[in-house]
VOPAGU-2260 file (C-alpha; in pm, 1 decimal, decimal comma):
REM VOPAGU-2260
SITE   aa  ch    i         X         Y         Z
SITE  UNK   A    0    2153,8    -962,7     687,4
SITE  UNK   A    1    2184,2    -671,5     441,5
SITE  UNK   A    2    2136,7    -772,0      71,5
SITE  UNK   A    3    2516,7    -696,2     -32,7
SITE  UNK   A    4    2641,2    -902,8     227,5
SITE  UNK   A    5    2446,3   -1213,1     125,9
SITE  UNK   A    6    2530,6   -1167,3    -292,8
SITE  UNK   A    7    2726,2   -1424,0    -448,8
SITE  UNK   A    8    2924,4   -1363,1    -756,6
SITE  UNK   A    9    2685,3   -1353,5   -1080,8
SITE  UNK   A   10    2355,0   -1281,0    -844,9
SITE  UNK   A   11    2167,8    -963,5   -1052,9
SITE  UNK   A   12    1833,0    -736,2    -963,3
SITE  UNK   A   13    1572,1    -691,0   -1154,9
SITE  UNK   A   14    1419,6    -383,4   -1162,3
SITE  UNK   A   15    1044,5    -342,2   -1267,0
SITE  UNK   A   16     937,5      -4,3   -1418,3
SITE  UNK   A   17     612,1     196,2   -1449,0
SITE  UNK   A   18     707,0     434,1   -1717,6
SITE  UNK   A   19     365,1     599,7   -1587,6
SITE  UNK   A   20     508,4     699,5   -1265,0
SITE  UNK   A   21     647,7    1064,9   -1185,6
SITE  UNK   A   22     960,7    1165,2   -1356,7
SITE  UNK   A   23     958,3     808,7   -1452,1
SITE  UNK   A   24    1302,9     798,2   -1688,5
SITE  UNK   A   25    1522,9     998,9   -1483,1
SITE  UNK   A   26    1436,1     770,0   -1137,8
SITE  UNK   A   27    1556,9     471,5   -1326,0
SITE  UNK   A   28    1824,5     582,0   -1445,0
SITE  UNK   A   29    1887,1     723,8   -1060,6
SITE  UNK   A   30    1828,8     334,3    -971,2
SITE  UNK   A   31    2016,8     191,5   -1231,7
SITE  UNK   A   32    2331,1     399,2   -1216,8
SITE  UNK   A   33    2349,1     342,2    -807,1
SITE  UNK   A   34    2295,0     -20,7    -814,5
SITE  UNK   A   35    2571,7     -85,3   -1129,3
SITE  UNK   A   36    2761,9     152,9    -858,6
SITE  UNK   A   37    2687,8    -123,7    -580,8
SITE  UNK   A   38    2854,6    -378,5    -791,1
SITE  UNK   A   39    2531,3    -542,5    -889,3
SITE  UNK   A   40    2391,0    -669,2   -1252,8
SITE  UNK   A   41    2072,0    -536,4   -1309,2
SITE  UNK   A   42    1828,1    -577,4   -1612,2
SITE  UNK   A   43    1517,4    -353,5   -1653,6
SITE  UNK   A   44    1136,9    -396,8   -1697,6
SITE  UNK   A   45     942,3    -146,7   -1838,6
SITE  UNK   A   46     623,7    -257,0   -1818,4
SITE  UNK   A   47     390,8    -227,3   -2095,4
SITE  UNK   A   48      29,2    -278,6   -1919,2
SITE  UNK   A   49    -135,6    -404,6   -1616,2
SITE  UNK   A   50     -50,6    -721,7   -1536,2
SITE  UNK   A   51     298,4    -747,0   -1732,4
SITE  UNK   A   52     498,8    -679,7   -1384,1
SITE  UNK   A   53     301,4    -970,3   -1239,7
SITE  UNK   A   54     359,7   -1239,5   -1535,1
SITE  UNK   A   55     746,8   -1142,4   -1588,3
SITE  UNK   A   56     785,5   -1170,0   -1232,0
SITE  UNK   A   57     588,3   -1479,4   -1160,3
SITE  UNK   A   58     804,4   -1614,7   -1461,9
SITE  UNK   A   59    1163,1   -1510,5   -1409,7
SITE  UNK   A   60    1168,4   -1337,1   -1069,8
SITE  UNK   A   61    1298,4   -1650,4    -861,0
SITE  UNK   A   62    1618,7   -1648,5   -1077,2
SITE  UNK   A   63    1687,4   -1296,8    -896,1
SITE  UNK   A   64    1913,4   -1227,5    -547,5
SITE  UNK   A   65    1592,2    -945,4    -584,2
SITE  UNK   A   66    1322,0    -750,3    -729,4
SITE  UNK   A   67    1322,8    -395,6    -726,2
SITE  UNK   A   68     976,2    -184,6    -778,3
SITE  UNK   A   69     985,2     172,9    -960,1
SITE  UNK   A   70     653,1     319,3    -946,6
SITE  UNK   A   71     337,5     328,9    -748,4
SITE  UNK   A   72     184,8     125,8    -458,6
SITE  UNK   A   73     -16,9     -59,7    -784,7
SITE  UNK   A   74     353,8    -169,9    -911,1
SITE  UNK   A   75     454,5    -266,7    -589,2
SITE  UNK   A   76     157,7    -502,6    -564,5
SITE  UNK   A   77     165,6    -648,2    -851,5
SITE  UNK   A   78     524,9    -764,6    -799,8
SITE  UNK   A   79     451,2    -838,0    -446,5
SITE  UNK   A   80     174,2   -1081,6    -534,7
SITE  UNK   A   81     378,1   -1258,2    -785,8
SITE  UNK   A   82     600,1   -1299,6    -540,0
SITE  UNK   A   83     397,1   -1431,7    -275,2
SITE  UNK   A   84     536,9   -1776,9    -120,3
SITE  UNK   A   85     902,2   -1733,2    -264,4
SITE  UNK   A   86    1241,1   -1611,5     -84,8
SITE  UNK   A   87    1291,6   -1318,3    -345,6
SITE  UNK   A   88    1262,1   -1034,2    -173,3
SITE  UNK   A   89    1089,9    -710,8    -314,2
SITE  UNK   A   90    1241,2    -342,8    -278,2
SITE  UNK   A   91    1064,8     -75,2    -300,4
SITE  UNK   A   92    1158,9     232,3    -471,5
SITE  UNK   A   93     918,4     557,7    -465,5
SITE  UNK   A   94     783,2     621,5    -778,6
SITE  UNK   A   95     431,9     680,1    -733,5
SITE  UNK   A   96     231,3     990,7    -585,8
SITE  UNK   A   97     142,1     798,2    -228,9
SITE  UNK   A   98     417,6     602,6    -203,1
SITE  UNK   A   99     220,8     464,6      95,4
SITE  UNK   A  100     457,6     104,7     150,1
SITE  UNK   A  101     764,7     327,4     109,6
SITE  UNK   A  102     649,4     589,5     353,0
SITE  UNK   A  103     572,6     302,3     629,7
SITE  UNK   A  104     909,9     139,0     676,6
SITE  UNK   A  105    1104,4     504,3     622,6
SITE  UNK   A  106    1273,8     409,7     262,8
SITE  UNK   A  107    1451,5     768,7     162,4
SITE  UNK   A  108    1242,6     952,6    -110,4
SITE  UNK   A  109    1517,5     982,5    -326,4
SITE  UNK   A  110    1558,7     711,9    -532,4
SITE  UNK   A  111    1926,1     693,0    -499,9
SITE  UNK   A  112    1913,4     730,4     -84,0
SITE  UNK   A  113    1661,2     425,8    -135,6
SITE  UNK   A  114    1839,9     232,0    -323,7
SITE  UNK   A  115    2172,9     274,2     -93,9
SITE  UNK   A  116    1966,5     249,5     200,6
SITE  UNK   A  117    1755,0     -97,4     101,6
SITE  UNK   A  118    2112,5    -301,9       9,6
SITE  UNK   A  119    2274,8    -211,7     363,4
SITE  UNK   A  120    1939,6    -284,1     528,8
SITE  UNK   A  121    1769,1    -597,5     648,7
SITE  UNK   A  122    1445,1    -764,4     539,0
SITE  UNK   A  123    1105,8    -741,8     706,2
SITE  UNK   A  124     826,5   -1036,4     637,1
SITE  UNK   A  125     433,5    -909,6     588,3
SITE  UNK   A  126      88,0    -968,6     519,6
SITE  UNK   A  127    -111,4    -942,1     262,3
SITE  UNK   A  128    -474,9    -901,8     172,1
SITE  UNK   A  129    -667,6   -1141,1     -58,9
SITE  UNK   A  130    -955,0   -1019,7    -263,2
SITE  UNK   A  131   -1221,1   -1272,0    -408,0
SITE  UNK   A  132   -1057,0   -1269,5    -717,4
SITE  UNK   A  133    -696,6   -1341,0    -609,0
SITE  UNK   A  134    -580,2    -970,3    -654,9
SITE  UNK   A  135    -375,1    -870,9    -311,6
SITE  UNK   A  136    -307,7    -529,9    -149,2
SITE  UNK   A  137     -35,8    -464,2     133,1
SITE  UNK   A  138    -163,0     -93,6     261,2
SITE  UNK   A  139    -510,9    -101,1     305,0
SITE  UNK   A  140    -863,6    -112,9      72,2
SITE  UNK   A  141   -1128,7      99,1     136,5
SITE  UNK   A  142   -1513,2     215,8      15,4
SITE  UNK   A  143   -1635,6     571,2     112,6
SITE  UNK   A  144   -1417,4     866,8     122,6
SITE  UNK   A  145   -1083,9     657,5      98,8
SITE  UNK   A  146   -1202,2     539,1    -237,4
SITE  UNK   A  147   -1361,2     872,1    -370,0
SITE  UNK   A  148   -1011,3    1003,7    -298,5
SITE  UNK   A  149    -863,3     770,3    -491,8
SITE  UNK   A  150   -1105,5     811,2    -848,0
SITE  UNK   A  151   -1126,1    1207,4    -812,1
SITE  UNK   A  152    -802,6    1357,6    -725,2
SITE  UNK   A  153    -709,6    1477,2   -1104,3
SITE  UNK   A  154    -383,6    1326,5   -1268,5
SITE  UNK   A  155    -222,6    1740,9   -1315,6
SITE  UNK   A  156    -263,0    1765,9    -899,8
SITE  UNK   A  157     -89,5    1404,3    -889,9
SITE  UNK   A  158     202,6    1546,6   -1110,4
SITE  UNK   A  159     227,1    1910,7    -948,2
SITE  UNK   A  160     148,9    1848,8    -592,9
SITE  UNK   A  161     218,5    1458,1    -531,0
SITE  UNK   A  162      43,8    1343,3    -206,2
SITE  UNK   A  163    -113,8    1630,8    -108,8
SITE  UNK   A  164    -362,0    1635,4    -388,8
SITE  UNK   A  165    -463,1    1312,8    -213,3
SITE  UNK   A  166    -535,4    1517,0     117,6
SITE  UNK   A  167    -686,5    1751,9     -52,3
SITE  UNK   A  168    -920,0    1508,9    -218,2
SITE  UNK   A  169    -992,2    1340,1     102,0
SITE  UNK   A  170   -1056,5    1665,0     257,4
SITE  UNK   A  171   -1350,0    1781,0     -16,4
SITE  UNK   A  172   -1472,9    1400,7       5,9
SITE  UNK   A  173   -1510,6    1461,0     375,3
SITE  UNK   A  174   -1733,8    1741,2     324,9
SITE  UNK   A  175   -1937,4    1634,3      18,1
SITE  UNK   A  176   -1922,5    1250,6      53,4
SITE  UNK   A  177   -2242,0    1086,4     182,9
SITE  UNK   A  178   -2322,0     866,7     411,7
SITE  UNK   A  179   -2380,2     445,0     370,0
SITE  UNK   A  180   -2543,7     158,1     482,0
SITE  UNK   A  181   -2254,1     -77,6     594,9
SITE  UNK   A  182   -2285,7    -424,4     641,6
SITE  UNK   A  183   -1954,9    -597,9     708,9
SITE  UNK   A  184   -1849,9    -970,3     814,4
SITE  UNK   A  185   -1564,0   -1022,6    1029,5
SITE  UNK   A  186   -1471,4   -1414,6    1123,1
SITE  UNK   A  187   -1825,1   -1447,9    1060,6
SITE  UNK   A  188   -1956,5   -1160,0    1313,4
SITE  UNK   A  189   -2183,4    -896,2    1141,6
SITE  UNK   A  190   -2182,6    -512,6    1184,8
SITE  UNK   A  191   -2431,8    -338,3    1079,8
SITE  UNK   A  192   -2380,8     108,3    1079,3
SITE  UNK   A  193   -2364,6     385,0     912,6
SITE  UNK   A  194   -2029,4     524,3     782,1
SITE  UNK   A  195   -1891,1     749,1     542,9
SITE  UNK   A  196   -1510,2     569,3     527,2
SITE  UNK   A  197   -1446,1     262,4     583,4
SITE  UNK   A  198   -1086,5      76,9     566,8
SITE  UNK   A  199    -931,5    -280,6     537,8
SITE  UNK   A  200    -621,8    -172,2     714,7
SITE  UNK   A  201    -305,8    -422,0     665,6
SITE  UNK   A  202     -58,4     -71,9     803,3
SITE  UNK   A  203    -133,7     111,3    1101,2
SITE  UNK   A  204      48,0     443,1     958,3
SITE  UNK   A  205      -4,8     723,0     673,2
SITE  UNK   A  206     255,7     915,6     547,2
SITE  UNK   A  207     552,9     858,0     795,3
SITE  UNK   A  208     346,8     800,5    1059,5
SITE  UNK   A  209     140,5    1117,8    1013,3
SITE  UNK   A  210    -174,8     943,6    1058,2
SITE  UNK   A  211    -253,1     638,4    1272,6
SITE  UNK   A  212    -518,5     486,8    1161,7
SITE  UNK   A  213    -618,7     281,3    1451,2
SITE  UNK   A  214    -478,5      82,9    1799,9
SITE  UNK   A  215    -262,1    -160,3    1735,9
SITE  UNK   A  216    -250,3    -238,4    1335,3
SITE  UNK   A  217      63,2    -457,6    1239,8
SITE  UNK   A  218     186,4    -575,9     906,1
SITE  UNK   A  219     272,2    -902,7    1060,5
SITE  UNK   A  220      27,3    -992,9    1286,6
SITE  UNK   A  221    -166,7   -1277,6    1029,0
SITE  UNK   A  222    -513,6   -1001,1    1043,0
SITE  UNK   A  223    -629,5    -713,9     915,6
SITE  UNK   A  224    -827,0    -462,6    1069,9
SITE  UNK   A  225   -1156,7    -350,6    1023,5
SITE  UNK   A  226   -1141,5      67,0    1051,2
SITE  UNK   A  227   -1538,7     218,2    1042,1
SITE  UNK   A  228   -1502,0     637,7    1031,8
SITE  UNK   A  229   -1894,7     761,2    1028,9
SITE  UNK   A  230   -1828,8    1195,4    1105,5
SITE  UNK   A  231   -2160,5    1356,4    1101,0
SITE  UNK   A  232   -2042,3    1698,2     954,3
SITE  UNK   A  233   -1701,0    1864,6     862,3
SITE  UNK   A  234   -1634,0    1934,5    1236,1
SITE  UNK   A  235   -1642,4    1559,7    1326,8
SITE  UNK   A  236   -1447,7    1471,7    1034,0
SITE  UNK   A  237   -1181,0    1692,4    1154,0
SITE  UNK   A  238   -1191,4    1544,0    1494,9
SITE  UNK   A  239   -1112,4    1238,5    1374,8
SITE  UNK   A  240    -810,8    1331,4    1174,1
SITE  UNK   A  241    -686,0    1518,9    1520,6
SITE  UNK   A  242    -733,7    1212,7    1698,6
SITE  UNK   A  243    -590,8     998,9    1462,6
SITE  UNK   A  244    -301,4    1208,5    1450,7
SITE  UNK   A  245    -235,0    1189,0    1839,5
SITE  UNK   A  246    -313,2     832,2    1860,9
SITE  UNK   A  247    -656,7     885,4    2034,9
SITE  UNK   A  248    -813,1     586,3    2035,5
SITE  UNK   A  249   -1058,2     615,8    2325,3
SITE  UNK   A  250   -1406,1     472,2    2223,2
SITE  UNK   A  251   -1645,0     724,3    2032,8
SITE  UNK   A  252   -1969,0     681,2    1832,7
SITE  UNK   A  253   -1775,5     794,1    1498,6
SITE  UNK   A  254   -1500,1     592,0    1478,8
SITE  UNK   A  255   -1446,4     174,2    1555,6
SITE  UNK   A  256   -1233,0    -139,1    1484,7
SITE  UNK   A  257   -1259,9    -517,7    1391,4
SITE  UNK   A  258    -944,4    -710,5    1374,6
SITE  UNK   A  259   -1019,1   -1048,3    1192,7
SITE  UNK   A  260    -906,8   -1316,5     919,9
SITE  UNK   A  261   -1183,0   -1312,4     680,4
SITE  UNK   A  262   -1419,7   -1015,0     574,9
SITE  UNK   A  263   -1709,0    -895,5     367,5
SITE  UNK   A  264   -1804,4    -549,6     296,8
SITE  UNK   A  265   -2163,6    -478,8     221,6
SITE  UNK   A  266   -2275,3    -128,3     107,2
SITE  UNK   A  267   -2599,0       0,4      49,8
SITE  UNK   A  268   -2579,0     164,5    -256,8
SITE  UNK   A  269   -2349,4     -41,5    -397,2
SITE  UNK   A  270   -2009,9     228,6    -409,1
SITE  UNK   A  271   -1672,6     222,0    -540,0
SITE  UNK   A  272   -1395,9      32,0    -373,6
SITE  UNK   A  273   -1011,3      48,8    -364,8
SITE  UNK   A  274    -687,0    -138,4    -245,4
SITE  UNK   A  275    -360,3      32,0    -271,4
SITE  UNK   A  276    -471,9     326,9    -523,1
SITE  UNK   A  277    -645,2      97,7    -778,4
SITE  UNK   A  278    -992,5      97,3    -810,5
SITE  UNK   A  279   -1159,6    -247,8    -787,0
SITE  UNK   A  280   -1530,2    -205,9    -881,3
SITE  UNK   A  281   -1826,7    -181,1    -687,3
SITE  UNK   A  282   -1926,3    -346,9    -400,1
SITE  UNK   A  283   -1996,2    -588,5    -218,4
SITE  UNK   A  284   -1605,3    -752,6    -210,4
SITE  UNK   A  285   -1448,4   -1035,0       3,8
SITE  UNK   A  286   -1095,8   -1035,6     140,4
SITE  UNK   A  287    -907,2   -1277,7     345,1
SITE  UNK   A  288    -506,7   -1281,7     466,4
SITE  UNK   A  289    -222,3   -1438,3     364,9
SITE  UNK   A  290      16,4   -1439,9     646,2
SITE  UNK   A  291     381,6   -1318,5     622,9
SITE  UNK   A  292     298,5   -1364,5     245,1
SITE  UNK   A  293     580,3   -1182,8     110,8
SITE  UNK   A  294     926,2   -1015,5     242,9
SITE  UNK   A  295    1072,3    -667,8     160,6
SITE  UNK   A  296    1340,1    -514,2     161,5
SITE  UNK   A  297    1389,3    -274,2     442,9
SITE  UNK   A  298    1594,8      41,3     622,1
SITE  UNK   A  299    1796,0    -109,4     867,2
SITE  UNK   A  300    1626,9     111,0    1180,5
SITE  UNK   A  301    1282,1     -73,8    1021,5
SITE  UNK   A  302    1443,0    -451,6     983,4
């Protein structure tokens, strides 16, 4: 059912704000002015620091019909995970240079074509991944060349270019990035290889389905999967992105999956690591899954 249809009279929104994300004050006044025009009551959080989103909402977001996000993945997550158990559903309005949750289910650019196209949608239920220290992630986390993307694509490419400074970060990390000892747990089976990427994938797709980054990766399957990338020069790397892009998933020594419950990723050195475009520290980390841990608001063709 779409999210107008099920208001009663007096339900409001609340919509969180990263005053850090791009063009920042004119998107929320974009998302405030079209859903007053919807006939909804909406207050405004402009969060202050990491970690506010997730307090206010773990305090007061239950008193909401729903939360809205304006910002990046990191925003979304934060809400997300205070959210996690409860029937408020989250909406997701691009704010951020990835946009990587938005891209997935479709949700308009604009913030304005989002915001009309979230209330006349439906909702959609998904997973989330669990870090040792209770921190969550929707997308994906990652060691190797997904996080040395992350830490060195400079904040003036994120403002001029958006997400292709990402790909163009990724595409210098595939060249200069080294390779790694891996050591990972899955359900208690060990792998042990050498890689130079390696993903916790919770979404099969990268920007609108651009990308797939492996056979049969669900939001809403209760796992995660286990994506090992190991090129051995530029040319392999390339490969890879060709066959990701045609959804070539015929085995190959540079490129494997895991789908599991419960993980550990081992790294020799110890390296950087990342879940939705924050970095987390070094390695080793732990995740597990919390199934169907939190519902969004989606397009109707993605409900």
């Amino acid at each position: 059912m779409a999210l107008l249809s099920a208001l009663r009279a007096g339900d409001g929104v609340l919509l969180v704000v990263n005053p850090g994300s791009r063009r920042g004050a004119r998107r929320q006044i974009a998302a405030v002015q079209e859903l007053q025009r919807a006939g909804l009551t909406c207050d405004v959080l402009v969060t202050e620091a990491p970690g506010h989103a997730a307090e206010a909402v773990a305090r007061a977001g239950a008193r909401y019909a729903a939360v809205f996000t304006l910002g990046g993945d990191g925003t979304v997550m934060e809400v997300a995970a205070a959210l996690v158990g409860q029937r408020t559903p989250v909406g997701v309005l691009p704010g951020g240079t990835g946009n990587l949750i938005a891209r997935a289910f479709g949700i308009p650019l604009g913030v304005r074509r989002a915001v009309r196209a979230l209330l006349a949608g439906g909702e959609a239920s998904i997973d989330l991944g669990r870090l040792g220290d209770g921190r969550c992630f929707a997308f994906a986390a990652g060691v190797g060349v997904d996080a040395y993307m992350v830490a060195h694509t400079p904040a003036r490419w994120k403002r001029r270019l958006g997400v292709l400074a990402y790909t163009l970060t990724a595409a210098r990390g595939v060249l200069r990035y080294p390779d790694f000892q891996l050591r990972a747990e899955v359900d208690g089976h060990v792998l042990e290889t050498r890689a130079r990427g390696v993903m916790l994938a919770n979404f099969g797709t990268v920007l609108n389905r651009l990308l797939t980054l492996g056979p049969g990766i669900r939001q809403d399957d209760g796992m995660l999967d286990l994506c090992v990338f190991s090129p051995s020069s530029a040319a392999a790397g390339a490969r890879i992105v060709w066959r990701l892009s045609r959804r070539d998933f015929r085995p190959a020594a540079d490129m494997l999956w895991l789908s599991g419950r419960r993980f550990r990723i081992e790294t020799d050195p110890p390296l950087p690591a990342q879940a939705d475009g924050d970095l987390l520290g070094m390695t080793p980390f732990s995740v597990d899954v919390i199934p169907l841990a939190v519902r969004l608001l989606v397009p109707a063709h993605a409900s």
